[in-house]
C-alpha positions as CSV (number, residue, x, y, z in Angstrom):
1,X,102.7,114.8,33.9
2,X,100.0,115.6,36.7
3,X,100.0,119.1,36.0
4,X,99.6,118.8,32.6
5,X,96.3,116.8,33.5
6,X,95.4,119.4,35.7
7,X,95.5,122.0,33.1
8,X,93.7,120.0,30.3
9,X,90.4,119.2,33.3
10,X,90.8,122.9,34.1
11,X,90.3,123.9,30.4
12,X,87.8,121.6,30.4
13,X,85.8,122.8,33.3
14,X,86.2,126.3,32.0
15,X,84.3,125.3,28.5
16,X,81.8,123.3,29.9
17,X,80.9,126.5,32.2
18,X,81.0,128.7,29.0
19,X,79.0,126.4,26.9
20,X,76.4,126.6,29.8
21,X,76.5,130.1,30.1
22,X,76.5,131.0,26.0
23,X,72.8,128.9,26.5
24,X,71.9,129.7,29.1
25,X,71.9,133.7,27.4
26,X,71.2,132.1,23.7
27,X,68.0,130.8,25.2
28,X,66.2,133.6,26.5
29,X,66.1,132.3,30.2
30,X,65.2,135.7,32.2
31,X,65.1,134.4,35.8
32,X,69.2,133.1,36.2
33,X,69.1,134.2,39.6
34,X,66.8,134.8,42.7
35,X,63.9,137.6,42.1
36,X,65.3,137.9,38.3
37,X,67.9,140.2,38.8
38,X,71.1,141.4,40.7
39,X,68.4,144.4,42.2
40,X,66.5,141.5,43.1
41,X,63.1,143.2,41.7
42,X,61.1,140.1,41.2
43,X,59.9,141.8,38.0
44,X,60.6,139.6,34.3
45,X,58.7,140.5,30.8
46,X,56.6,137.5,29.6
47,X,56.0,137.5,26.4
48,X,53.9,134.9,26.3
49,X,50.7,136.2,29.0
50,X,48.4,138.7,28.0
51,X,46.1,140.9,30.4
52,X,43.2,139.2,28.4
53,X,44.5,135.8,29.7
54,X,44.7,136.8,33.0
55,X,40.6,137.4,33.1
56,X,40.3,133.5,32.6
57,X,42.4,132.3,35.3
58,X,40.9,130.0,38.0
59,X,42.2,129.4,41.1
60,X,42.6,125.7,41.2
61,X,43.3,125.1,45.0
62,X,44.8,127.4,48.2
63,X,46.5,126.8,51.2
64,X,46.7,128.9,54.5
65,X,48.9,127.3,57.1
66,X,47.1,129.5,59.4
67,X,50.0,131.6,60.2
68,X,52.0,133.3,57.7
69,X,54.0,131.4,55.1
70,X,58.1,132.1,55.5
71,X,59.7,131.1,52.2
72,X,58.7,131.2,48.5
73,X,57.1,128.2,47.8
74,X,59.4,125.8,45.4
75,X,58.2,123.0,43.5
76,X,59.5,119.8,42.4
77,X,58.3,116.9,40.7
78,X,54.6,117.7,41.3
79,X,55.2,118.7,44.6
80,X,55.2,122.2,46.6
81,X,57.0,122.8,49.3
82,X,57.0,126.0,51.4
83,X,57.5,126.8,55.3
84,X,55.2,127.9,57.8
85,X,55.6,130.7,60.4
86,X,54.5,127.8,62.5
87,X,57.5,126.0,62.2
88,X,56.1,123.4,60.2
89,X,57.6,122.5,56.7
90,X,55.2,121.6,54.3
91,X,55.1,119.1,51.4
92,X,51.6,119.8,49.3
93,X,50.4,118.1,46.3
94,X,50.7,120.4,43.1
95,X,47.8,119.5,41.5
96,X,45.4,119.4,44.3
97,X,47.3,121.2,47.2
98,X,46.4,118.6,50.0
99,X,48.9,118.1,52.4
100,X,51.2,115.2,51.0
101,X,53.2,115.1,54.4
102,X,54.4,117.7,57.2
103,X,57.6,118.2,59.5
104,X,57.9,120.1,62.7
């Protein structure tokens, strides 16, 4: 009886993944793993930004921890984080980029 319950949540598991993986490729999504690709190129077509667009852009804030910055900045939840080669992690707001808090 329990390894018929095991089977059943493994066949499960299994078409849950493949459900997630049919939309994840059904949707388009270019970026399914760090830098885009398994050559990690960093390089994705977007069809949706011109090189006419990219003549109105505006920088809206910047940030220089005054030494270099050692990750690729993530964001979550209106809020960048990204580490310093000073050691310090960083926690900036994403619409203004002031320093919401910082850790040694």
């Amino acid at each position: 009886m329990i390894q018929l319950r095991r089977g059943r949540r493994t066949r499960a598991l299994r078409l849950v993944g493949l459900v997630a993986a049919l939309t994840l490729l059904s949707s388009g999504c270019d970026w399914t793993m760090f830098h885009g690709d398994a050559g990690h190129s960093g390089v994705a077509y977007d069809p949706g930004f011109t090189a006419a667009q990219a003549t109105s852009l505006v920088r809206s804030w910047r940030f220089h921890p005054g030494f270099s910055i050692q990750s690729t900045p993530a964001t979550f939840k209106g809020t960048v984080y990204l580490a310093g080669g000073n050691g310090v992690f960083y926690a900036l707001d994403l619409g203004s980029g002031a320093i919401k808090w910082s850790k040694d």
